[in-house]
C-alpha positions as CSV (number, residue, x, y, z in Angstrom):
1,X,-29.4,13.9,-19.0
2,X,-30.0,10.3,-17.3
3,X,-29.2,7.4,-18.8
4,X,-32.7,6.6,-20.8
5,X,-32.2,10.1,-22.3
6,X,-28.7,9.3,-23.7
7,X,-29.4,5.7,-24.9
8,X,-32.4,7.2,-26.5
9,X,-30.8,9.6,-28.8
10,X,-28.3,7.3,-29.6
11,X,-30.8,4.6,-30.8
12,X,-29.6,2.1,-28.3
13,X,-30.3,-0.1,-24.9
14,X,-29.2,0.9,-21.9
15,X,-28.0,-1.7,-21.4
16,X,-25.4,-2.0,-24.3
17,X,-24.7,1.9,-23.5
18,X,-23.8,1.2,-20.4
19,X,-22.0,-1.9,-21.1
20,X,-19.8,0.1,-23.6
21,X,-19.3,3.2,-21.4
22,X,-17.9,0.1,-19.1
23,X,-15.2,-1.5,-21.5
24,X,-17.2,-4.7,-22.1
25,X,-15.5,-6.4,-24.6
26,X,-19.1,-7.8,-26.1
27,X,-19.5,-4.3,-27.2
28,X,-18.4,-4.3,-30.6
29,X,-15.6,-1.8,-31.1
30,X,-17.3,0.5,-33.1
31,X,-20.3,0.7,-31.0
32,X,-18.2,1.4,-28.3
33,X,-16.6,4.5,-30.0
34,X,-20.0,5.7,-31.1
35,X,-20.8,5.9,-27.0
36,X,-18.0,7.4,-26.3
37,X,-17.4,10.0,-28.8
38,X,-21.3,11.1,-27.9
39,X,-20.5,11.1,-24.0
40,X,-18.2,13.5,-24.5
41,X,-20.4,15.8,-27.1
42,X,-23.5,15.6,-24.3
43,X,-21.1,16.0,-21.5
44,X,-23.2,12.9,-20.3
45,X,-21.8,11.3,-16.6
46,X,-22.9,8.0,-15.5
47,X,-24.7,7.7,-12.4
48,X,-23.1,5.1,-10.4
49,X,-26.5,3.7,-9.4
50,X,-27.4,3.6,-12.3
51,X,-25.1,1.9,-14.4
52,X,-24.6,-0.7,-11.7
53,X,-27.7,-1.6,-12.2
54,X,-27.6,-2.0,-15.8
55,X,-23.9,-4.1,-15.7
56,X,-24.3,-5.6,-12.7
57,X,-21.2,-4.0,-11.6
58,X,-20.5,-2.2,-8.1
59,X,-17.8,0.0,-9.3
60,X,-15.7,-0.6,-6.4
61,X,-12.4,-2.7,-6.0
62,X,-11.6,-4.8,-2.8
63,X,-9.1,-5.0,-0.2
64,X,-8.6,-6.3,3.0
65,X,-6.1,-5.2,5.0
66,X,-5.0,-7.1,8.4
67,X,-4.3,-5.2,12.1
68,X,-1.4,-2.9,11.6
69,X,-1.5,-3.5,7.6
70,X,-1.5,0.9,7.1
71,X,2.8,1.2,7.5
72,X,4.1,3.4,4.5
73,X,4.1,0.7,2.1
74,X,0.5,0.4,1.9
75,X,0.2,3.7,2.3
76,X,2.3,4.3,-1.0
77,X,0.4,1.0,-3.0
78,X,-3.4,2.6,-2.2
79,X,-1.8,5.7,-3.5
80,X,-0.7,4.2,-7.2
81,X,-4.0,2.0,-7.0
82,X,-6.7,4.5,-5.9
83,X,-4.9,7.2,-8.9
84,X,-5.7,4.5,-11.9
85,X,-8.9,3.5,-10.6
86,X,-10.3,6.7,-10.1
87,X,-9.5,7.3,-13.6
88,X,-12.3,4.6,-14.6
89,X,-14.5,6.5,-11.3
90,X,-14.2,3.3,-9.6
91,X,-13.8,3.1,-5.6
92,X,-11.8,1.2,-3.4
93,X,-13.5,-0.4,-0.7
94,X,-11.0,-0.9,2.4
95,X,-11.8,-3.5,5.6
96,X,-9.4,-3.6,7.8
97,X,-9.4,-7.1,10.1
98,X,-7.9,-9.3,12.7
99,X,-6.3,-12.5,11.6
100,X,-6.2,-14.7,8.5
101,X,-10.0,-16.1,9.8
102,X,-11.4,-12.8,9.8
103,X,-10.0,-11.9,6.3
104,X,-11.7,-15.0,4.8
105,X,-14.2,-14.4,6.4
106,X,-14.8,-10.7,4.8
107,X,-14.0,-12.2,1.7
108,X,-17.2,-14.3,1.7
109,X,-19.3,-11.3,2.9
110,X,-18.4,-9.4,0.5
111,X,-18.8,-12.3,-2.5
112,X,-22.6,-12.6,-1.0
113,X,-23.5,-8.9,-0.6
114,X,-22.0,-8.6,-4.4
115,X,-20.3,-4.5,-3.0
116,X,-17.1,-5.0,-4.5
117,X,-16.6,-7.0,-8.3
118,X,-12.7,-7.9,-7.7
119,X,-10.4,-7.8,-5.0
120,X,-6.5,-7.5,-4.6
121,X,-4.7,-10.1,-2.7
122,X,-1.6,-8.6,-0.7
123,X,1.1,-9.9,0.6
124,X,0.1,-13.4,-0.5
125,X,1.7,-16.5,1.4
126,X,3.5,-19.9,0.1
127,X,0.5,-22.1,0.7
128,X,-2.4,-19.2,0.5
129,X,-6.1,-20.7,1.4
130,X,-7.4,-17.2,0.2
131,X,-6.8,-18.1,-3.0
132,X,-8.7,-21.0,-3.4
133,X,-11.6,-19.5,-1.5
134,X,-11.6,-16.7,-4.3
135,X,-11.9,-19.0,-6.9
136,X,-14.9,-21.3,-4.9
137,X,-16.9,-17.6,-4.8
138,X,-16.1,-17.1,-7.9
139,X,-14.9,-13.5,-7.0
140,X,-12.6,-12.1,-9.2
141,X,-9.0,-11.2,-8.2
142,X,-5.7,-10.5,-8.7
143,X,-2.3,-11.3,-6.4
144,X,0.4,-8.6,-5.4
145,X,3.0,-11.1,-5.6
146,X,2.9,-14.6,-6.0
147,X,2.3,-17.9,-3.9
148,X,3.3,-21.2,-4.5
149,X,-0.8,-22.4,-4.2
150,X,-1.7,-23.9,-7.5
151,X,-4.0,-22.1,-9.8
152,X,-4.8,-19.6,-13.1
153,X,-4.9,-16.0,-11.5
154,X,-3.6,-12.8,-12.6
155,X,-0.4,-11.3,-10.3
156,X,1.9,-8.6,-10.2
157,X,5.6,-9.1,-8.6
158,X,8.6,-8.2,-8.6
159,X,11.9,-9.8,-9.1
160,X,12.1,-10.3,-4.9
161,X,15.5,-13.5,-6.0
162,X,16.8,-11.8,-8.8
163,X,17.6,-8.2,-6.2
164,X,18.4,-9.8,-2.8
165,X,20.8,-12.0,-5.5
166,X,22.3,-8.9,-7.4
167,X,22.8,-7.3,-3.8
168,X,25.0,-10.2,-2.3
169,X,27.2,-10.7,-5.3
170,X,27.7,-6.5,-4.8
171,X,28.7,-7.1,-1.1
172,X,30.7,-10.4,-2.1
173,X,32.5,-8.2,-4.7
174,X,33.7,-6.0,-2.6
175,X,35.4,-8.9,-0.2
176,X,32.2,-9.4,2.5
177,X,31.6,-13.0,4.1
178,X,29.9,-12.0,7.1
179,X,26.7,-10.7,5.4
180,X,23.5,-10.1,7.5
181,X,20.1,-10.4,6.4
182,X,17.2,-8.4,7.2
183,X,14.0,-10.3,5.5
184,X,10.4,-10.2,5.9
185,X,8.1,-13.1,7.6
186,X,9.1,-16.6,6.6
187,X,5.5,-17.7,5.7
188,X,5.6,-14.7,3.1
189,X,6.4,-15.9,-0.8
190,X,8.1,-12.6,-1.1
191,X,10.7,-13.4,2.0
192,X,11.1,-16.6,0.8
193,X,12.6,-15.6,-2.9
194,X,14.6,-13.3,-1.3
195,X,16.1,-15.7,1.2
196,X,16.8,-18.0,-1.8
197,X,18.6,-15.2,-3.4
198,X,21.0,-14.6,-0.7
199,X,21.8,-18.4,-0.4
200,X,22.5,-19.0,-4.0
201,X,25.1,-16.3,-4.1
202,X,26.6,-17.4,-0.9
203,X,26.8,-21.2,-1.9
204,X,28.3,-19.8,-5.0
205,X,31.1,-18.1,-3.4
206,X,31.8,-20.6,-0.7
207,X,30.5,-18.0,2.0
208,X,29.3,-20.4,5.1
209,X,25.2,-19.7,5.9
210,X,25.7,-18.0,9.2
211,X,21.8,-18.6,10.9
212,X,23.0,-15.6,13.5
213,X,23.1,-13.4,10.9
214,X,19.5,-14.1,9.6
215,X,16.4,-12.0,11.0
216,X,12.8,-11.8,10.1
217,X,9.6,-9.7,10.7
218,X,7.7,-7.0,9.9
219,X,9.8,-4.2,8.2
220,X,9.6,-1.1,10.7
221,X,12.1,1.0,11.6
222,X,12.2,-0.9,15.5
223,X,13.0,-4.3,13.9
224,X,15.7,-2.9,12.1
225,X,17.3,-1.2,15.4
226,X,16.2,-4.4,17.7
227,X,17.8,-7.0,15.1
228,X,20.7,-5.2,14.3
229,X,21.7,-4.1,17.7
230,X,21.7,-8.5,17.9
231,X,24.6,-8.5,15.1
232,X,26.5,-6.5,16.4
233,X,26.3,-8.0,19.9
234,X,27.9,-10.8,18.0
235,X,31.3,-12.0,18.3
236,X,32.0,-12.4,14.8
237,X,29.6,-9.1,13.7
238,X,28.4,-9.1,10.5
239,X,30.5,-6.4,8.0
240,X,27.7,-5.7,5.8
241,X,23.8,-5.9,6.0
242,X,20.6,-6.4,3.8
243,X,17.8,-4.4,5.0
244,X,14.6,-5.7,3.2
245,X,13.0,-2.2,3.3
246,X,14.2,1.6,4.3
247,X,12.4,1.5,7.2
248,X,14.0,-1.2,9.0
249,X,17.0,0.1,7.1
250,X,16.8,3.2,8.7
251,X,16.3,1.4,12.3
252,X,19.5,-0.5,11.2
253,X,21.4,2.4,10.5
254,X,20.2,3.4,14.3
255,X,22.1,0.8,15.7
256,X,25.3,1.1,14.2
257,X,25.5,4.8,14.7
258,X,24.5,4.3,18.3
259,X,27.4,1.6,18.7
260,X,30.2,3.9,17.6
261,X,30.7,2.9,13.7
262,X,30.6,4.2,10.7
263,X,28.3,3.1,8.0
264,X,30.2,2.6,4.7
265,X,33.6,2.0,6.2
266,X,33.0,0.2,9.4
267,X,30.0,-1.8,7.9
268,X,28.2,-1.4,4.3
269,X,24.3,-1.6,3.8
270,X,22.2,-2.0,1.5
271,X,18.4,-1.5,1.7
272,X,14.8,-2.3,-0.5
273,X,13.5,1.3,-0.5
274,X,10.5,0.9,-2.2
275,X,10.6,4.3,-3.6
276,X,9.2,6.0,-0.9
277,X,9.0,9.9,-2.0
278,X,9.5,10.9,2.0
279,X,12.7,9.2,2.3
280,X,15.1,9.7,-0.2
281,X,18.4,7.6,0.0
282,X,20.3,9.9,-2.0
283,X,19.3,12.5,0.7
284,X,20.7,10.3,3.6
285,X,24.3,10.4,5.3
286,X,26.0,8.6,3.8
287,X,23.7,8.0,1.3
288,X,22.0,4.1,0.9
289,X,22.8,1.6,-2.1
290,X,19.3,0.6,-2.7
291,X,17.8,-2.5,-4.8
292,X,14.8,-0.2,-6.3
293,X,11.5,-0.6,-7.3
294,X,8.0,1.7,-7.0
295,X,5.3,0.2,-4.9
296,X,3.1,3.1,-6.2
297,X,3.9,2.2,-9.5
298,X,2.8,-1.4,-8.8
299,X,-0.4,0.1,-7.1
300,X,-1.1,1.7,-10.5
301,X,0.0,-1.4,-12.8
302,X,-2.4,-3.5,-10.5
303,X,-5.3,-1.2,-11.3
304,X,-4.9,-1.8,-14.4
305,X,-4.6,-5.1,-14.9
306,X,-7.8,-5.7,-12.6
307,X,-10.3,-3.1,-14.8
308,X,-8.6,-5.5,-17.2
309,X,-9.8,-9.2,-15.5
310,X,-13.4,-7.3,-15.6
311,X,-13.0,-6.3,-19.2
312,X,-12.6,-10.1,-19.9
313,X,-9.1,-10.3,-20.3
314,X,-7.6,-13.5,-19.5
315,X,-6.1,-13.9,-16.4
316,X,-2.9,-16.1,-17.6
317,X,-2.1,-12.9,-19.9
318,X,-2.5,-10.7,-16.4
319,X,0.9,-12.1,-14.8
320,X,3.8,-9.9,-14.5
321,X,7.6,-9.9,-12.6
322,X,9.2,-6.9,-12.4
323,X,12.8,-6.5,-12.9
324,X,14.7,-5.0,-9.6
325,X,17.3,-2.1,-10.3
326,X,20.5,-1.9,-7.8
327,X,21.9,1.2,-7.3
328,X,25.4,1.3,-5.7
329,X,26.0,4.7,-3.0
330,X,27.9,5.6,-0.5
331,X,26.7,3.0,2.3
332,X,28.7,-0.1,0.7
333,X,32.5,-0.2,0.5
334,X,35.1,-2.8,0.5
335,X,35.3,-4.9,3.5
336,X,38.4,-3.6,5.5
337,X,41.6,-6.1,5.8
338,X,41.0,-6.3,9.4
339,X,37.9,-7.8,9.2
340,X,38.0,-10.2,6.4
């Protein structure tokens, strides 16, 4: 059955079938029930062509990915993103690009060619031109994270001050002062909270900033090793850690096996896992006090709220931190008298 066929028994447009089979919220509610109540009876499918055609819609969601963007945390997001959407049969469309000039650049090819009818803004920065592009196209979006740039979008974050914070008061509480930090890119919004997290506990406590015990980049398991192998180099080493992922955790953890200590006497960590389901920090010796929160389940939330934006809910009702969970293992322990 095509879709003439269907809207013809029905006693409707195509149009306003396919608007209702496509959440619409024109579509009076009953109307839409009526469609959908009769899909199910016909075992009538949409075909994609078809209904685009009729809604103007391309049934695909948007993202563009930079060099080196696929690392496990993507890997993990798509997951949670691509489950939801394919729910509502709609596609992702992935371009992967060189630099911040190629991504807007994408951006604008795929406003004009009309392929994609939102996209999802990752990893967005403190002052973010993509965002104001977006809105000059007039391409719908929505942020995963946020970004000081001015303007009435839709996001999803999480709580990046509020568990870097809760994480230093845990090492502070058990007698640390020479705390080192692990954190993402500085012109990242997300690296920037977190960093503000860590100070306001530390200026709380009296704890002097320390800038040798800072380090930023992108979280893989090398940067962890590379960085923390610095900390240690150091006269004063650092007695606990931050790792602002597992992966550069687990390069961390590396390093201080490598030089001869032990993790959770000798030195306490505590990492950002992310949730990943191939690394499980209960499974780990010893195993790793984590600040937790699901990337997949933020893939999945963000699917939702963007078939939401297209449905015509308002983006200032689309915005949405996350609280963080910290959960205290065997990797953190009081700072030894020693070393106070």
């Amino acid at each position: 059955m095509n879709l003439k066929e269907f809207a013809s028994r029905l006693g409707l447009s195509q149009t306003t079938v396919s608007r209702a089979l496509s959440g619409y919220p024109e579509v009076k509610q009953a109307t839409r029930e009526r469609v959908m109540k009769a899909a199910l009876e016909f075992g009538y499918r949409p075909n994609t062509n078809a209904l685009g055609l009729a809604t103007g819609r391309a049934g695909a969601i948007g993202i563009v990915l930079r060099a080196g963007g696929f690392g496990p945390h993507t890997t993990e997001f798509l997951s949670g993103l691509g489950t939801r959407l394919q729910e509502d049969e709609i596609d992702i469309l992935v371009s992967t690009v060189d630099g911040l000039e190629a991504e807007l650049a994408t951006y604008r090819r795929l406003a004009a060619s009309k392929r994609v009818d939102a996209v999802i803004v990752h990893t967005p920065m403190r002052d973010d031109p993509r965002i104001p592009l977006l809105v000059d196209l007039g391409l719908a979006f929505i942020v995963h994270g946020r970004t000081d740039t001015e303007g009435n979008f839709g996001y999803l974050d999480i709580d990046n001050f509020g568990a870097i914070r809760q994480a230093t008061a845990h090492l502070a509480d058990l007698g640390h002062r020479r705390i080192a930090f692990l954190n993402g890119d500085v012109e990242n919004t997300f690296a920037e909270h977190r960093e503000a997290g860590y100070r306001s506990v530390l200026e709380e406590r009296g704890i002097p900033v320390e800038p040798a015990y800072f380090g930023n980049g992108d979280f893989t398991d090398e940067m962890g090793f590379r960085l923390m192998q610095g900390f240690l180099a150091l006269e004063k080493r650092p007695t606990a850690v931050l790792a602002g992922s597992m992966m550069s955790a687990l390069g961390a953890m590396r390093a201080i096996r490598i030089a001869g200590l032990t993790l959770g006497s000798d030195i306490s960590l505590i990492a950002h896992d992310d949730v990943f389901p191939y690394i499980s920090p209960e499974n780990l010796v010893p195993t790793i006090s984590t600040t937790r929160s699901s990337i997949r389940a933020a893939g999945s939330r963000i699917g939702e709220m963007v078939l939401d934006l297209l449905r015509g809910t308002p983006a200032k009702e689309l915005q949405e931190v996350w609280p963080v969970e910290l959960v205290s293992r065997r990797s953190t322990g009081p700072v030894r008298v020693e070393q106070g």
